[in-house]
N, C-alpha and C positions, 0 to 999 in steps of 0.2 A: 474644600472637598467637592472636587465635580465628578458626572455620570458620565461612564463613556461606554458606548454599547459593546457587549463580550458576544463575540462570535460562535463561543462554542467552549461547553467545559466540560468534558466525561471521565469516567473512571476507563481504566485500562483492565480488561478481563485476560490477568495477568495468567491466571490458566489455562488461554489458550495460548499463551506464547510459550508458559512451560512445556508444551509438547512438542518444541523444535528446539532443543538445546543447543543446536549446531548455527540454527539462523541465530537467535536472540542473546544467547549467552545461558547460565545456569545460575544467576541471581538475579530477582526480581528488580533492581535498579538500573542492571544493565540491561538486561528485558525490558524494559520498559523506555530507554532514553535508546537502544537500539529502534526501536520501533517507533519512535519521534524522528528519528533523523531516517528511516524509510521515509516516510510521510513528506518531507523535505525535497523527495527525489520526483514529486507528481508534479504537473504540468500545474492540476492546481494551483499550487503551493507557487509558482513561477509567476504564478498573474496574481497572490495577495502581499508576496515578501515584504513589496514599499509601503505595504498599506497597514500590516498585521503582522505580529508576533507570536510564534509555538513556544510555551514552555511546558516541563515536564515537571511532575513532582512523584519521584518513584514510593516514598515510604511519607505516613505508615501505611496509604494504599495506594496503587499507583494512580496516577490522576494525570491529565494531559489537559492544554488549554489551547485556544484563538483568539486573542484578544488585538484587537483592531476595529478600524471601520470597514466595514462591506457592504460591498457594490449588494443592490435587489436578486440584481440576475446569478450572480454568483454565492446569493443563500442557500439556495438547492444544495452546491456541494458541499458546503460548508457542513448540511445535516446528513450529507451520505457518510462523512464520514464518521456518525456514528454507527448506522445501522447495517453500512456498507464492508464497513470495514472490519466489524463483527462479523458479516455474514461470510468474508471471505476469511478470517482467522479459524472458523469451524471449518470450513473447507479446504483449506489450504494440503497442496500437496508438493510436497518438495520432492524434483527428483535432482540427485547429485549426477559429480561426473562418473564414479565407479556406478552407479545404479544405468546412466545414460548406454556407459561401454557393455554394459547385460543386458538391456534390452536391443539394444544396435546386432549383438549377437544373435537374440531371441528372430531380432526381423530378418537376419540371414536363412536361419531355421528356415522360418515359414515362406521365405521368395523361393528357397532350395523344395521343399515342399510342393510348393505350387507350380516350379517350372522347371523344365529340365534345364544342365548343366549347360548345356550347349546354349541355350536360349539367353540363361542368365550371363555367361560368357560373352555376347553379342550388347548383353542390355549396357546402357547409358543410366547415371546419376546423375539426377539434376537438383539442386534444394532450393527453396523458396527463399530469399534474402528476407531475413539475416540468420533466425535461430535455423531454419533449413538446411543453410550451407553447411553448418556444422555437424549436425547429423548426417548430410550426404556424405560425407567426408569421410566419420567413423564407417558407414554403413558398405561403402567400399571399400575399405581396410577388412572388416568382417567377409564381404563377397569374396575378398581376393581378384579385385578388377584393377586391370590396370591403371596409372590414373589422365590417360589419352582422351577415354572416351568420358569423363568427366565433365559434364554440363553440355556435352555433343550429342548428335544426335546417335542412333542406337546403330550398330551392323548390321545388316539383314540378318532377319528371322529374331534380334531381341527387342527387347520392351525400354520403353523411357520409363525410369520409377523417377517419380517427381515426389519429394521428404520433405517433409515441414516436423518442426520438433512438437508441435500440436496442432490440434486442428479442434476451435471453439465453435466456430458455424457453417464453414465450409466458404465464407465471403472473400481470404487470401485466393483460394485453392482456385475459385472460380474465375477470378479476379488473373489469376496468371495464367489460367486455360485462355480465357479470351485475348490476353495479350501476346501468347504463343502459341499462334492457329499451328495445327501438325494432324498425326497418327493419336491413334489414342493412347492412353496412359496407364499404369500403375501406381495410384497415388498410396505412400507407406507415410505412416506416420510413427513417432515416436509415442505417441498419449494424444487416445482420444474418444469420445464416448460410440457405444457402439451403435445407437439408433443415427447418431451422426453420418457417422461410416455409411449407413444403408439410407440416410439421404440422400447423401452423395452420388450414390449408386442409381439411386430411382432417378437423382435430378438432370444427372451429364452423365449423354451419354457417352461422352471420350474417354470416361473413366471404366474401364475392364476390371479392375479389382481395385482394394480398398484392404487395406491393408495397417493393423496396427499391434504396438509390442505392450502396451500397457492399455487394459480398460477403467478410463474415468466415468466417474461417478453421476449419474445426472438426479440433479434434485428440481427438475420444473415438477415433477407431480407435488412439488409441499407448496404450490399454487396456483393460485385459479383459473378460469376458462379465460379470464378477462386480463389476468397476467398474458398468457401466450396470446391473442388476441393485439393488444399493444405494441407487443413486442414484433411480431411481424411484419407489422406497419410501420414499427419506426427501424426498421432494419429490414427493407426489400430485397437487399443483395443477397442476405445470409441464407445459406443452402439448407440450413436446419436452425431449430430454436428451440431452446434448454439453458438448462442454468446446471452448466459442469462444474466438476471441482477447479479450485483456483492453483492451477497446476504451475508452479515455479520451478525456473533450473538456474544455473551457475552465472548464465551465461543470459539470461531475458526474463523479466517478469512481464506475462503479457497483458497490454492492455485491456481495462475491463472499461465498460462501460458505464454509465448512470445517467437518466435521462433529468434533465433540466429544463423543467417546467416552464419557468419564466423567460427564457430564452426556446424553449419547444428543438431544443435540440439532444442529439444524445452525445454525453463529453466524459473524456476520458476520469475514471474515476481515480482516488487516490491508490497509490502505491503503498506495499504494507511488508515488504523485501529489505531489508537494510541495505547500503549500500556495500559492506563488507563480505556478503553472500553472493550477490550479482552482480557483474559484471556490469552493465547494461545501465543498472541505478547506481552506480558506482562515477562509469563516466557523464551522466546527467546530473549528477552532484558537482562534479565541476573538482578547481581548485579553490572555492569559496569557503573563509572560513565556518567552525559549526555554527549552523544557525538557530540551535535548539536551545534555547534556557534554562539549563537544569537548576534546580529548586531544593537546597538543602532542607533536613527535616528541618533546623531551628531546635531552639533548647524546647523542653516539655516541660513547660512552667506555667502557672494559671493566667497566664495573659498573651501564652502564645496564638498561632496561627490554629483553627480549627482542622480539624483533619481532613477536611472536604473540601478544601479551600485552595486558592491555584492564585501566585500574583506570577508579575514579570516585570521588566523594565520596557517603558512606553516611552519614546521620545522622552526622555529626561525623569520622565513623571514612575508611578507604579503603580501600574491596574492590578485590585483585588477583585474577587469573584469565588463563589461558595457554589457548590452543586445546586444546580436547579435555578442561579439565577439569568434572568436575560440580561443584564443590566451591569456592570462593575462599576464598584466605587474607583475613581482616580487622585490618586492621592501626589500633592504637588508640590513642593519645599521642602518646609521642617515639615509636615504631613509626611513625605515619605521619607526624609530621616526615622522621624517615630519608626516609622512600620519596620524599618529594615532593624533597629534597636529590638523593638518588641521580638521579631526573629531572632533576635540573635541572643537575649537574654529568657524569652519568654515571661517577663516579670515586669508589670509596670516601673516598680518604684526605681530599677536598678537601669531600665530604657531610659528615664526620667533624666536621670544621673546622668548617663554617653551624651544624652543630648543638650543638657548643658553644660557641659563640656565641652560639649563640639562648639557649640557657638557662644559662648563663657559668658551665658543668663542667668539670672537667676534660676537657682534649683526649684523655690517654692513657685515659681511662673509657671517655669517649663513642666512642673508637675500636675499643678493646676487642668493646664490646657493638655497635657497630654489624658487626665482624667476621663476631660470631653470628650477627646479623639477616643478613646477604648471604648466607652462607653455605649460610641455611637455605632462605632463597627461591631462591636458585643452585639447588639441589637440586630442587627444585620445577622447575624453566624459566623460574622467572620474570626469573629478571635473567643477564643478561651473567656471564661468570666467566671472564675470562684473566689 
């Protein structure tokens, strides 16, 4: 029995996923192994695959695991995504495609509001690649423009509305101002916070209105002077700085952030969108088989697995690990035969049995030394002991 460090073992706050029945599913197992193979779809997750294993164990609580070796520098995410990915499940705001086709409505409303017919007749849609295009698109279906003047520039006397399906800092928005010097603009947004918006306004002056169909939520006031402070230094491009709701669509889950210390950069955080929901994590999943480990309860017998408890298969081997440890036992031969017995009977005496069977020893040996083994992990948390 050898130590092999465990990267990361948490419970799944299966109550936040109960409040999207549409993304996660409407049973906690499949909420829970939905929300593992999100996790799959982060760039993360793409530079620990060769090195670490995800598995999931939905019942009797949901629990999720990282068990591999990891790099220093990529500890930082390892632990965002416990408090990361918490803080973006409370926030999380899904908008669908019927919700996307009512607000694309709502911004007709308000460009017909703000300008006259003639004007908006003249104007040009252009969207921000990638989630942009697709609201430019609806968003002249809704105007009733032809689609000629479609990412062109505007006829005399209308306006360029440049669309982005959100806007989190204003750093895209600015970012294609500067690479497409012109006239000034109408930038419309699908979802976005409203002090944003009148960054935007204060910061560029190319921008003439500011424009959006849904207001997100900003939660920087639940921290400190030395949060925003930070934040603006390790992000100079960004036109405004907040912490908006984690606003998802069909079609993008977009990039968040999280800064890593040990590397002193700031790196895309994980993804927490199934890939069945979006689009976007859907094609970044690839044609790769699942690569999540889902984790049968096991019989509930007095020498099963503890409830808090998370293994998987490791190179050949089977890393256990209980909540709260840094550390997993790695169990390696007939070591993880036992365990997978113990799973599967919950009962020393009758694991005892499978496994010499399996490799046709004696029973009173195999009993003996499997004793040890319970004993040892008993002591530990990791199994049952009555």
């Amino acid at each position: 029995m050898t130590v092999e460090p465990v990267a990361l073992l948490r419970r799944i706050d299966d109550a936040l996923l109960a409040r999207h029945p549409d993304l996660y599913g409407r049973e906690p197992a499949e909420r829970a192994l939905a929300f593992a193979r999100a996790l799959t779809t982060s760039s993360v997750w793409s530079r620990l695959r060769s090195q670490a294993v995800l598995a999931v164990r939905p019942l009797p609580q949901p629990m999720i695991a990282v068990f591999g070796v990891v790099a220093d520098e990529d500890r930082p995410l390892l632990d965002a995504l416990g408090w990361h990915t918490d803080a973006s499940l409370r926030r999380l705001r899904p908008i669908g495609y019927a919700e996307a086709e009512r607000a694309c409505e709502t911004l007709a409303e308000k460009l017909r509001a703000r300008f006259a017919d003639d004007v908006l007749d003249a104007s040009s849609v252009v969207g921000i690649p990638r989630g942009g295009s697709i609201v430019a698109g609806l968003l002249a279906y809704a105007l009733g423009l032809p689609s000629q003047p479609m990412g062109g520039p505007p006829a005399e006397g209308g306006r360029l509305l440049v669309v982005d399906d959100c806007v989190l800092s204003g750093s895209r928005l600015a970012r294609w101002l500067d690479a497409n010097p012109g006239p000034t603009v109408v930038a419309v947004h699908l979802a976005s916070v409203p002090s944003c918006r009148e960054a935007i306004m204060a910061n560029h002056p190319r921008v003439s209105d500011c424009i959006a169909a849904i207001d997100l939520v900003d939660h920087s006031a639940e921290h400190d002077e030395e949060w925003h402070e930070r934040w603006m230094a390790r992000s100079p491009g960004d036109l405004w700085t907040g912490d908006p709701e984690h606003v998802v669509f069909p079609w993008n889950e977009p990039d968040a952030g999280v800064w890593n210390a040990e590397r002193a950069v700031t790196e895309r955080a994980w993804r927490i969108v199934p890939p069945s929901w979006c689009l976007k994590n859907r094609v970044d999943a690839g044609s790769a088989p699942d690569e999540v480990q889902y984790i049968a309860t096991g019989a509930n017998g007095p020498h099963g697995p503890a409830d808090d408890v998370v293994w998987a298969e490791l190179g050949g081997d089977v890393a256990v690990a209980g909540l709260g440890d840094q550390r997993a036992i790695r169990l390696s031969g007939v070591a993880a035969v036992c365990w997978h017995q113990l799973v599967r009977y919950g009962d020393a005496e009758a694991a005892g049995q499978a496994v010499a069977a399996i490799y046709e020893a004696p029973e009173g040996t195999v009993r003996s030394d499997l004793a040890r083994l319970v004993e040892r992990l008993a002591a530990r948390g990791l199994l049952r002991s009555q």
